[in-house]
N, C-alpha and C positions, 0 to 999 in steps of 0.2 A: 547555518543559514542557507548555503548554496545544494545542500543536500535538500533541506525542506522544499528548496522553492523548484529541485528537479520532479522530487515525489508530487506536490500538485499538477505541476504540468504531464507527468507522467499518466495520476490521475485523469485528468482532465481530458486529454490530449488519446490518452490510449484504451483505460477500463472505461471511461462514462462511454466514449464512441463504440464500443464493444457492449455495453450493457446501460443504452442511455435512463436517463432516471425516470421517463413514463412508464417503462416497462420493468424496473427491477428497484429492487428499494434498496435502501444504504446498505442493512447487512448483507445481499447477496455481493456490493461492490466493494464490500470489505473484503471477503471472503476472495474474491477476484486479484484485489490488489495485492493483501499478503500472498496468495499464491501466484503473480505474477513478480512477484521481489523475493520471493525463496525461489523461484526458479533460475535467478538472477547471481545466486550464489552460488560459485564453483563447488562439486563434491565433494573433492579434497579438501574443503574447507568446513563441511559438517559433519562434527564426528558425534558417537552417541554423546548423551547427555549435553548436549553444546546447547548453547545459549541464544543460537542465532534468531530462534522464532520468536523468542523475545525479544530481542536488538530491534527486528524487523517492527515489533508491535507500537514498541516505544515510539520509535521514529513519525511509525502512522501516527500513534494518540499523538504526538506532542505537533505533530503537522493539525491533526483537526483541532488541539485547540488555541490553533493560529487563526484559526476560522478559514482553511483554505483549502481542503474540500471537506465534502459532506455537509455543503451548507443546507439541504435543505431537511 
């Protein structure tokens, strides 16, 4: 719960004000936010075949469908 509600405000707060939504559309702020949250991830902690870009994806989907961001 306290994970979901940091990634919105994360969103909200960090990729929309970087890429507000008149000028770019949801999947460019998808693409933004998983690459702002694997960037978030220490090295030593992605090794091949690691699961983490997935970890990362779940987290997004199951945040949008709280309806909290990508609402438009």
């Amino acid at each position: 719960s306290k994970l979901i509600q940091k990634l919105a405000k994360h969103y909200l707060y960090i990729i929309c004000k970087a890429y507000p939504r008149d000028k770019y559309d949801a999947n460019q702020r998808f693409l933004e936010l998983r690459k702002s949250l694997m960037e978030m991830v220490p090295d030593e902690l992605l090794d091949e075949g690691d699961e983490t870009e997935e970890y990362i994806e779940g987290i997004i989907f199951d945040t949008i469908s709280k309806c909290l961001i990508f609402n438009d």
